[in-house]
C-alpha positions as CSV (number, residue, x, y, z in Angstrom):
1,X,147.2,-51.9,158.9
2,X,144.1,-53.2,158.6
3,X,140.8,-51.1,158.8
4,X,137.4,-52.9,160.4
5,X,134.5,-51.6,159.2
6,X,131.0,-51.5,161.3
7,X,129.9,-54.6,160.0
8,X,132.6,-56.9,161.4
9,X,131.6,-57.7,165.1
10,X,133.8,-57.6,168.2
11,X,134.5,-61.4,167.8
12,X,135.4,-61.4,164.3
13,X,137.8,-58.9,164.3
14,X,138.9,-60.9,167.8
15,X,139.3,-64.2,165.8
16,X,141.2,-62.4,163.0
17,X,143.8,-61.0,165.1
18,X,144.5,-65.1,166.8
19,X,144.9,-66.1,162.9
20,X,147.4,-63.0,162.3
21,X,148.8,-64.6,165.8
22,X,149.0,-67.9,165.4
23,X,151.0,-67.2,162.2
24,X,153.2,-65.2,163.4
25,X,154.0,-67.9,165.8
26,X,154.7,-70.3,162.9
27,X,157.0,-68.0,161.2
28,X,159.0,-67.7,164.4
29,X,159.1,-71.7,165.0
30,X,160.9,-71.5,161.3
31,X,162.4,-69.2,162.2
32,X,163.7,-70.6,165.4
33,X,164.5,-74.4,163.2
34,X,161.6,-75.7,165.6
35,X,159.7,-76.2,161.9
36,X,161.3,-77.3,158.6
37,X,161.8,-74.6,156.4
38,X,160.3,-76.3,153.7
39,X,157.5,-78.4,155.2
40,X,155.4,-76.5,157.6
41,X,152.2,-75.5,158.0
42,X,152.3,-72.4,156.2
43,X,154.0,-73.8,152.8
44,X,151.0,-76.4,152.7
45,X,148.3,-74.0,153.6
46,X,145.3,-74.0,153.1
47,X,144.7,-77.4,154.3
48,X,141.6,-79.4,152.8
49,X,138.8,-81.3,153.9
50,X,141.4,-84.0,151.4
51,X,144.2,-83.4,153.6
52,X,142.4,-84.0,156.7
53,X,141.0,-87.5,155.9
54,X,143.6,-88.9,153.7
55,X,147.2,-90.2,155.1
56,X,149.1,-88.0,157.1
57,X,152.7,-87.4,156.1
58,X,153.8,-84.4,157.5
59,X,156.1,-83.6,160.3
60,X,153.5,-81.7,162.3
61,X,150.4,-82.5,163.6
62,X,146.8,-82.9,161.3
63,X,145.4,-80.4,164.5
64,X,148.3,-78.0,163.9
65,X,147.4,-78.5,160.1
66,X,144.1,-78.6,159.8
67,X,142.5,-76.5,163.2
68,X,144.9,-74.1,164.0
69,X,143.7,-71.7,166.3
70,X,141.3,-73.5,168.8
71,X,138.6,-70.8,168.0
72,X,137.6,-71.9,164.4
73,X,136.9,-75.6,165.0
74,X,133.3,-74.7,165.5
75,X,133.1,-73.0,162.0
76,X,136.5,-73.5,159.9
77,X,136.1,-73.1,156.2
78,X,137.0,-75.5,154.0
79,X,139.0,-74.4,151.2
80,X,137.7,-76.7,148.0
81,X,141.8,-76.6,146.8
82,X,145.2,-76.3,148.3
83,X,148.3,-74.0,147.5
84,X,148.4,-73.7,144.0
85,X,152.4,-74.0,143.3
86,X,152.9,-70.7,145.2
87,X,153.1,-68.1,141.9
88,X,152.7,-70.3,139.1
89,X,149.0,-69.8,139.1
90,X,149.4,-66.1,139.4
91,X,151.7,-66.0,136.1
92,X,149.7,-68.6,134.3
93,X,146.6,-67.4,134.6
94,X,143.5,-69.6,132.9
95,X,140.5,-68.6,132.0
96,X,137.2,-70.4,132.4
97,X,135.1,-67.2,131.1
98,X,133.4,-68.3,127.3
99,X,134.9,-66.9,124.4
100,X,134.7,-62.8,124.3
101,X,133.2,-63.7,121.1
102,X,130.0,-65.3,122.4
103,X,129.1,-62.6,123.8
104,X,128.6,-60.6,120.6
105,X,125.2,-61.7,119.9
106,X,123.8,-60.2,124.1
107,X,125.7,-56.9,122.8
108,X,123.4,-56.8,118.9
């Protein structure tokens, strides 16, 4: 379930219920063996500014990759990195925080 709050508009809410679509529709095209199992959209999502200019080889289209749902061209965001090798980055965590140490002399 998902709860908007007052501050999402009308049209927000509207374009997050085409993403929630549009992936539904690619889980039913794997589904269906209309999509490779292992090389579809959704295994290589998010897609990158990268992925978008450099050479295509993937067995669906850069549009199907890269502007799925007509309604975000105008204002897609970019992720700055793709899938991160699905859970090893959330069982390897890595910090970029300083050492706790350094912050011993803020705390004196």
């Amino acid at each position: 379930m998902v709860e908007p709050t007052e501050s999402e508009t009308k049209a927000e809410i509207d374009r997050f219920i085409t993403a929630l679509l549009a992936i539904r529709d690619e889980i039913r095209a794997v589904e269906e063996g209309r999509m490779d199992a292992q090389n579809n959209p959704l295994k290589h999502a998010p897609h990158t500014v990268e992925d978008l200019v450099a050479e295509w080889d993937r067995p669906y289209s850069r549009e199907t990759g890269c502007f799925p749902p007509a309604s975000f061209r105008g204002d897609k965001y970019w992720p700055p990195v793709g899938r991160v090798d699905n859970v090893f980055g959330d069982r390897n965590l890595v910090c970029t925080c300083p050492p706790v140490e350094s912050y011993l002399d803020a705390a004196e």
